[in-house]
C-alpha positions in Angstrom: 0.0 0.0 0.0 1.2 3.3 -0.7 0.6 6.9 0.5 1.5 10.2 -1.0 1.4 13.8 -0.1 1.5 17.0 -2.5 2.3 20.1 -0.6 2.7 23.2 -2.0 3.9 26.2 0.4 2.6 29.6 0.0 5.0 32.2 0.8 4.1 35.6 -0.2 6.1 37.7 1.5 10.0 36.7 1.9 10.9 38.7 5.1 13.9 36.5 5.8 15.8 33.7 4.0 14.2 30.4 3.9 16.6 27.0 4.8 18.6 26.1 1.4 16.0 23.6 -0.7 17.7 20.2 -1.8 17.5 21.7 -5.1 16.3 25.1 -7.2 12.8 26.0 -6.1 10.7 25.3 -8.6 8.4 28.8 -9.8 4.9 27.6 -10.4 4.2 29.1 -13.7 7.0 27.4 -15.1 5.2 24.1 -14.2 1.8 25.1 -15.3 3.6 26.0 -18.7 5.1 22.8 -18.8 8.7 24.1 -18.2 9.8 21.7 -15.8 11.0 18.3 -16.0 9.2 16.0 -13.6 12.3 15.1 -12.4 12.9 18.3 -10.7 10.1 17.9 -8.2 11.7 16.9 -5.0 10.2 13.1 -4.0 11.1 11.8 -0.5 9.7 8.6 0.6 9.7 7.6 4.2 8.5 4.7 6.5 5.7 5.3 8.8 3.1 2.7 11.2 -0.5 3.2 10.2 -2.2 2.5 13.1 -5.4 1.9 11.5 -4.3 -0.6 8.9 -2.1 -2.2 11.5 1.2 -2.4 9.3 3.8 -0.2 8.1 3.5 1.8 5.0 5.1 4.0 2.9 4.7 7.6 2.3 6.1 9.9 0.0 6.6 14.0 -0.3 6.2 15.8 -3.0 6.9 19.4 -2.5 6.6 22.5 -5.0 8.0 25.8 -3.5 6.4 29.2 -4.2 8.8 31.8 -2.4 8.0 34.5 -4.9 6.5 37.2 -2.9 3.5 39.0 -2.8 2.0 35.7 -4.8 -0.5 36.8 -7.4 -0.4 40.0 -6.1 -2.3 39.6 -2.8 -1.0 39.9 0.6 -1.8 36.2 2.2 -0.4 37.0 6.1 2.7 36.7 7.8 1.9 32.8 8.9 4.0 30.2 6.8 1.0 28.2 4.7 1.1 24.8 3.5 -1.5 23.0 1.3 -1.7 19.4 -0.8 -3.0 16.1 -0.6 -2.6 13.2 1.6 -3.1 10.5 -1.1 -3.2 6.5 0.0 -4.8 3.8 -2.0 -7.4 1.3 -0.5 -8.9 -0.8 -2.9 -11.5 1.0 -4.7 -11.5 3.8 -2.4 -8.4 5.5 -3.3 -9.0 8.6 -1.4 -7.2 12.1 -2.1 -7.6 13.9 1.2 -6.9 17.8 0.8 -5.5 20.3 3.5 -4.1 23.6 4.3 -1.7 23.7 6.9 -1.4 27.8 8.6 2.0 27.5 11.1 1.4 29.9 14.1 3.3 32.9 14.1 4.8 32.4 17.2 6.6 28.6 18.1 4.9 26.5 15.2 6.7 23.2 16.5 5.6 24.0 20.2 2.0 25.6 19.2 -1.0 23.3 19.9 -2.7 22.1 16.4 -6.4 22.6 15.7 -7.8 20.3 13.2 -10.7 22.3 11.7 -13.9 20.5 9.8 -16.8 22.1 8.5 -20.0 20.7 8.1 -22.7 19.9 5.6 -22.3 17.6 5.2 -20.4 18.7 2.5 -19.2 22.1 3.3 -15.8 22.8 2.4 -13.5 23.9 5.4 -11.6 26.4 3.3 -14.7 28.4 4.6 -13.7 28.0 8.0 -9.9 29.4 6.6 -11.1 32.1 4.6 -13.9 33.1 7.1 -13.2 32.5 10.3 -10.6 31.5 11.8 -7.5 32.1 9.5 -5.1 35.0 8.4 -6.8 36.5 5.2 -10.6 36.9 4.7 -11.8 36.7 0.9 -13.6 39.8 0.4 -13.7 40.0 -3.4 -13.6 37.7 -6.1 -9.7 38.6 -6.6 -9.5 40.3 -3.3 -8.1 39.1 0.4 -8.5 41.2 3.3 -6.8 41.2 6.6 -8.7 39.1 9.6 -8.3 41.2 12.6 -9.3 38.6 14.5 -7.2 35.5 12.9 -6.7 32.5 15.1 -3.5 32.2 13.8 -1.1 34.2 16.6 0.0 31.3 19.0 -2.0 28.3 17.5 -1.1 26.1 13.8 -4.1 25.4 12.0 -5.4 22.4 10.0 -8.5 22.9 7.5 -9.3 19.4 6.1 -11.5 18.9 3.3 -13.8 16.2 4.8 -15.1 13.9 3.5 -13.4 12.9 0.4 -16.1 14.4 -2.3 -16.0 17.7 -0.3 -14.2 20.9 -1.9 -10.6 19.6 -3.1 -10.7 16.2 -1.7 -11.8 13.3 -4.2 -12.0 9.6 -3.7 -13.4 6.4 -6.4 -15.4 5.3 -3.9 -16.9 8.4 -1.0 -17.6 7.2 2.6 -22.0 7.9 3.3 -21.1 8.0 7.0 -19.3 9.9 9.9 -17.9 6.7 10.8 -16.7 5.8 7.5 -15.1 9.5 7.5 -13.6 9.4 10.7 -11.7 6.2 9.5 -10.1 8.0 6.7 -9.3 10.9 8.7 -7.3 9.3 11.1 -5.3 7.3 8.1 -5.1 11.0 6.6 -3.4 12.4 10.2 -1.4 8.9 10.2 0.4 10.6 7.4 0.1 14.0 8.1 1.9 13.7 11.5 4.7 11.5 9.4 5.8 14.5 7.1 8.3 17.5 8.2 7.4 20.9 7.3 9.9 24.1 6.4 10.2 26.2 8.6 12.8 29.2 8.9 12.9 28.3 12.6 13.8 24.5 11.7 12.2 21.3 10.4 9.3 21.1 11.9 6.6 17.7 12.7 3.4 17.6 14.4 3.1 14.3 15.2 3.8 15.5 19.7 1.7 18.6 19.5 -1.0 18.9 21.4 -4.0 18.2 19.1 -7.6 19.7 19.7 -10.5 18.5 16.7 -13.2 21.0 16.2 -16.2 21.6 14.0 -19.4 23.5 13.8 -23.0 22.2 12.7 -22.6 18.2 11.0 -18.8 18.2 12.2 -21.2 17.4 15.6 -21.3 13.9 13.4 -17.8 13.9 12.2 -15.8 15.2 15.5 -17.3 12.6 17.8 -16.7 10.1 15.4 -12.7 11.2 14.6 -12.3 11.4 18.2 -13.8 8.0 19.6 -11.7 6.4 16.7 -8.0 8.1 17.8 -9.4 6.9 21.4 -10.7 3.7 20.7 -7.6 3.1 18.4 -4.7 4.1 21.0 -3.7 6.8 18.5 0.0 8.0 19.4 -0.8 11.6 19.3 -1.9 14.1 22.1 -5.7 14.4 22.0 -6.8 17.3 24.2 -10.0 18.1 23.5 -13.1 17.9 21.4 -14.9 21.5 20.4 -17.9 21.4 18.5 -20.3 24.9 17.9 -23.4 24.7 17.8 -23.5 20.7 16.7 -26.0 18.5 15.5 -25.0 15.3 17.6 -28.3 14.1 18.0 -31.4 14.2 15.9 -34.2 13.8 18.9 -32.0 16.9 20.4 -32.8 18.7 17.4 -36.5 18.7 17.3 -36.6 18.8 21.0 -34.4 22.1 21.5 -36.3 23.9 18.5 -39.3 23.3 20.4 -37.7 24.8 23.4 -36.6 27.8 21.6 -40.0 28.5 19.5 -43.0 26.8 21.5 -41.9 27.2 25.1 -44.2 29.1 27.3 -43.1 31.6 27.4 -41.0 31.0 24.8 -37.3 31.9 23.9 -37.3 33.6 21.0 -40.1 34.8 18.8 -42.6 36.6 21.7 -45.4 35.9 20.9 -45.3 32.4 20.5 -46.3 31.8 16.7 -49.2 30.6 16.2 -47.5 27.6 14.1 -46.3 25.9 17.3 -49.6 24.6 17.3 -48.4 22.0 15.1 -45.1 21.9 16.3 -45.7 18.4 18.3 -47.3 16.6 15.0 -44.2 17.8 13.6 -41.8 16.2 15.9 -43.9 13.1 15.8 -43.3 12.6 12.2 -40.3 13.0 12.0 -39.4 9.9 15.1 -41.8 7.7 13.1 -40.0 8.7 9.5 -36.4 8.0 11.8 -37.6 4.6 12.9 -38.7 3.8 9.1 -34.7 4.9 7.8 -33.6 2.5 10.4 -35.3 -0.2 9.3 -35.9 0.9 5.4 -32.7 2.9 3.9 -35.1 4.0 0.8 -36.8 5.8 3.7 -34.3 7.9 4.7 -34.5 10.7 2.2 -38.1 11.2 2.7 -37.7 11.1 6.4 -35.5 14.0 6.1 -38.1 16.1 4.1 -40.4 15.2 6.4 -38.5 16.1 9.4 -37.6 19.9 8.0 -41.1 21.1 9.0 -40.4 21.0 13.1 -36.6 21.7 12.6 -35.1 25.1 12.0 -35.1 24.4 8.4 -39.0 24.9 8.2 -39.5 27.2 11.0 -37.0 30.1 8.7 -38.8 29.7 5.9 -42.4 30.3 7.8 -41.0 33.1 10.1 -38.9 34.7 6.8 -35.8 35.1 8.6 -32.1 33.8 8.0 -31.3 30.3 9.0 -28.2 30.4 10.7 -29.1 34.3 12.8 -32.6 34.4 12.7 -32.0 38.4 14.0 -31.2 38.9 10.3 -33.2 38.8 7.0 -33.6 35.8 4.7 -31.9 38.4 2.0 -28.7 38.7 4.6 -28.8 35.1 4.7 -29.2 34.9 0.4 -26.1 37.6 0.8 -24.0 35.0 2.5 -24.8 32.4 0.4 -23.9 34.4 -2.6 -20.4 35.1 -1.1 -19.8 31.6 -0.8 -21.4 29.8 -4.3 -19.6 33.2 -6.3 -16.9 35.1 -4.7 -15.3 32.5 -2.9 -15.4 30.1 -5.8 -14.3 32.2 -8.1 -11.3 33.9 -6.1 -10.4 29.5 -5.1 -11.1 28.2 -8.7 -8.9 31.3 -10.1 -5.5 30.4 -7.5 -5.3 26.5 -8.0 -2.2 26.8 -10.3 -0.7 28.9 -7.2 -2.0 26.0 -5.1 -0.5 23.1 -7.2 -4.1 21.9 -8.3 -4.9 20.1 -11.4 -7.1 21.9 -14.2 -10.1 19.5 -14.0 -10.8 19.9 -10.3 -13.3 22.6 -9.6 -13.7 23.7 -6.0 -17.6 24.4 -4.5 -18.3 25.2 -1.4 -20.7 23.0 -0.7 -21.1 19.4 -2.5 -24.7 18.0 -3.4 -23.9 14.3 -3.9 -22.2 14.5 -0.5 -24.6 15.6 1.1 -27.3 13.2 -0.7 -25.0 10.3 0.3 -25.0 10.7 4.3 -28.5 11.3 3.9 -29.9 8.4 2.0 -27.7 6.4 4.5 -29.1 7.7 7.3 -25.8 8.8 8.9 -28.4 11.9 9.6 -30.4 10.0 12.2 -27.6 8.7 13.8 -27.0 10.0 17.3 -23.5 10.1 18.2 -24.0 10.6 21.8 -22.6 7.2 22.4 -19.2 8.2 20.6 -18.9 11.8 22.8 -19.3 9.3 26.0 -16.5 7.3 24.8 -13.9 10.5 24.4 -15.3 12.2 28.0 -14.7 8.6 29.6 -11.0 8.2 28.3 -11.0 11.9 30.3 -10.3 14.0 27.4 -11.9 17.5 27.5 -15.2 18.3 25.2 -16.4 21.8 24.6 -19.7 22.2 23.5 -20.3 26.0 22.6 -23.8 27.7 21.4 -24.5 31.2 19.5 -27.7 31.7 20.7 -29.6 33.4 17.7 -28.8 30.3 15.6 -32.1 28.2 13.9 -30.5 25.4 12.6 -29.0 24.0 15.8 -30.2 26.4 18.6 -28.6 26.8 21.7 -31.6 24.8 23.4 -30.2 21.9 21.5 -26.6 22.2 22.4 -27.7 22.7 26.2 -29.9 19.1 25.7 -27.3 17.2 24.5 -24.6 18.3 26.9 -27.2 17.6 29.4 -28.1 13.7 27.7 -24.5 13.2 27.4 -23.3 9.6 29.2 -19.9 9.3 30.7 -18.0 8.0 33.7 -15.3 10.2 35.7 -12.6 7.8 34.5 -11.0 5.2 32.6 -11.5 2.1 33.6 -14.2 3.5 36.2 -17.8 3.3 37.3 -18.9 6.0 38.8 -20.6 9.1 36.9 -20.5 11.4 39.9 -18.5 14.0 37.5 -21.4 13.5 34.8 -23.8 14.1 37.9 -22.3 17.4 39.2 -22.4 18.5 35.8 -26.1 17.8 35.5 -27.0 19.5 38.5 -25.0 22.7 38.0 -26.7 22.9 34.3 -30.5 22.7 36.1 -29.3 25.7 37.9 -29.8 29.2 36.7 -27.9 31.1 39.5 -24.4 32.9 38.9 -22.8 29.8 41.2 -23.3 26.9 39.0 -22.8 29.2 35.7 -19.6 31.1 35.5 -19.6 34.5 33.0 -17.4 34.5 30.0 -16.1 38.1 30.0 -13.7 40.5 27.4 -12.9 43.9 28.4 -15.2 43.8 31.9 -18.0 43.0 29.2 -19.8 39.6 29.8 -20.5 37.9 26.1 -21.6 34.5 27.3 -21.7 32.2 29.9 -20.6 28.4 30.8 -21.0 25.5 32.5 -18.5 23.0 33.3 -17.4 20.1 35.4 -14.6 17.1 34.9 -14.4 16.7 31.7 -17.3 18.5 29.9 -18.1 22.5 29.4 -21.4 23.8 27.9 -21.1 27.4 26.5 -23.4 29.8 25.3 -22.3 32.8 23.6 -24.7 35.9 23.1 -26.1 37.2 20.1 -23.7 35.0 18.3 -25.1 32.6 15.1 -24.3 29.3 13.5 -20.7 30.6 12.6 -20.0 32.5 15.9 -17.5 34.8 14.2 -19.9 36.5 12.1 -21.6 38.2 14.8 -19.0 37.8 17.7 -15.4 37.3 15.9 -13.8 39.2 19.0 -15.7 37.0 21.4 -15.0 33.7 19.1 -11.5 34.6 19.4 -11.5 35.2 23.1 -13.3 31.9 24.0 -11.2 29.8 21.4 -8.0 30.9 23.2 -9.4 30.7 27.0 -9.9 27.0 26.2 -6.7 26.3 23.9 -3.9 28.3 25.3 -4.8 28.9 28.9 -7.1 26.3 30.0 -9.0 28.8 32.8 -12.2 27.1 32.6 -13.7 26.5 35.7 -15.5 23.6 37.3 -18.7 24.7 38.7 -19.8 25.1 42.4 
């Protein structure tokens, strides 16, 4: 079995001399023109352990250096940025896994890593780099603009194109679940952790960094399932935590916390209560029965999910006419966003794959239909992967579960239910839940003593909940993508939890 990486570095601004390459750098128009011999591309094949294949295996580097700077004429940040393919054959699988690697600005080989996956499923993650969390921010459709806000500083950054089908990524044969995902991801980090990066600092690996897996809205599929495989699979590298925004985990907490949010009395959002939560149970009712019939039936499964729209957030936007994912805004902010995304960005990502290495015939979308129709005619949907998040607290590694609170599609209510549902013991190899249980009472509680403030600049933002091994957060007039709204707050929490762990247990 072989692997293979492509990695192409992005360099734009040469502000000191990079280590000697083993041979000329390599500019790429000259190999988009055709002006390079093969040959010239630097191949370096090493041995590695794949963990989940159980033998060794052999991967190889292929690296194409941009040090030009200012490439294609746009500023890209100061951090050093890496992105290829992790390529490994598996039968008929064959997956091509690609990533882009951001080193932090400050000790890249010391820095913990964040791998980064956004949902869908079948949203590409170079949303979460070009909109969230990394250097640049694509403004224009040839146009970057500085993030102010960039996660970047003191942390290195991983945004994986998951799963294979999604974005760059490409495979002969796509997983249709979380857990069939979550198997190729950790094959994809068994070779990731194997290769050495340039550095001007040094070589630098980061196979002993400290390694936290995060994702918003379906990643609440895909991170429990990455992280009960690393933990289930005695991965070598050093899980810290789980940290999933505003996640859908579990279906039942889906229905149930839109209820809570809408059809409460009195209710959450939405005063008065609309007069469709009248029908709001029937909804909910539907949809378990249509759940129960994708269990049993697979044809089942896309109906049930059309069926199950009406009592989600999914229905409830389109009868209140506001945005989805911030239902303070507009469904024509909301159209707005989805323009940037389905234009700009693929425009300005289509328009720079030479720069990135990419072949001609691969088009980039940000979000990828048959993906999504896979995982959905599987069922992978209806899935709860409660059981999987039990497994990760109960090895005692840390699990964040944070919540804008203006967000339809997975509310807050729903984030705050499954923290709640969540089943764990203190320990491994124990029995008794009394963490779980101190947990559960401090999240009945309202009162200041069981939930602790999240403050920036004497301002409170949000507010948590946490005991052992679990934290609940809610963050304030913050949506689906907590940066939109709250990028300073985002940033704030992100590094409370990553770089100075000073969350505390409750009372």
């Amino acid at each position: 079995m072989r692997a293979s990486i492509l990695v192409s570095l992005i360099f734009p601004i040469l502000a000191f001399a990079l280590p000697p390459p083993p041979q000329r750098p390599l500019l790429l128009d000259e190999l988009k023109n055709g002006r390079v011999d093969p040959s010239d591309i630097r191949r370096e094949c090493f041995a590695t352990f794949d963990d989940t294949a159980n033998k060794n295996e052999t991967v190889c580097v292929n690296t194409v250096v941009q040090i030009v700077p200012n490439s294609a004429g746009l500023d890209w940040g100061s951090s050093i940025q890496y992105c290829g393919y992790v390529d490994y054959a598996t039968g008929n699988a064959d997956p091509h896994y690609f990533f882009w690697l951001v080193m932090s600005e400050n000790s890249p080989e010391m820095d913990p890593l964040v791998l980064w996956l956004n949902g869908g499923p079948g949203a590409s993650s170079l949303l979460g780099l070009f909109d969230q969390w990394g250097p640049r921010r694509i403004v224009g459709k040839k146009k970057l603009k500085e993030n102010k806000n960039r996660m970047t500083e003191s942390i290195n950054w991983l945004f994986l194109e998951n799963p294979t089908g999604v974005g760059f990524s490409y495979a002969q044969q796509q997983p249709r679940t979380s857990k069939q995902a979550a198997t190729q991801v950790e094959r994809f980090l068994s070779g990731f952790f194997a290769t050495t990066f340039k550095h001007p600092s040094g070589d630098v690996k980061f196979n002993i960094n400290p390694l936290h897996v995060a994702g918003e809205s379906y990643a609440g599929h895909y991170v429990p399932a990455i992280g009960a495989a690393l933990v289930e699979n005695h991965a070598p590298w050093r899980l810290r935590s789980l940290i999933i925004g505003n996640g859908m985990v579990d279906l039942e907490d889906m229905t149930r916390g839109t209820s809570d949010l809408i059809c409460s009395d009195p209710p959450l959002a939405f005063n008065p209560k609309p007069a469709r939560c009248n029908k709001q149970d029937a909804y909910v009712n539907s949809c378990y029965s249509v759940m129960e019939q994708c269990k049993k039936d697979p044809h089942m499964c896309r109906y049930g999910y059309s069926s199950c729209r009406d009592g989600l957030g999914f229905g409830w936007a389109e009868n209140l006419e506001t945005d989805l994912y911030d239902f303070t805004k507009t469904t024509k902010q909301g159209a707005a966003r989805k323009t940037l995304y389905e234009e700009t960005f693929k425009e300005f990502i289509n328009g720079m794959k030479a720069l990135f290495g990419l072949e001609r015939d691969i088009a980039w979308t940000y979000m990828n239909t048959p993906v999504w129709d896979a995982f959905v005619e599987s069922g992978d949907w209806t899935r709860s992967y409660l059981p999987e998040l039990g497994t990760v607290l109960s090895a005692g590694i840390n699990v964040l579960l944070y919540a804008g609170d203006v967000d339809l599609a997975v509310p807050y209510t729903t984030v705050e239910r499954t923290a709640y549902r969540l089943d764990w013991v203190d320990a491994p190899g124990q029995t008794s839940t009394a963490r779980r249980d101190h947990f559960r009472e401090c999240m009945i509680q309202q009162d200041e003593a069981h939930r602790t403030k999240l403050m920036l600049n004497d301002v409170e933002y949000g507010s948590y909940v946490k005991y052992g091994q679990l934290t609940y957060a809610r963050v304030y007039g913050a949506g689906h993508m907590i940066n939109e709204n709250k990028p300073k707050e985002a940033k704030d929490m992100f590094e409370k939890w990553i770089l100075r762990n000073s969350f505390l247990n409750c009372k």
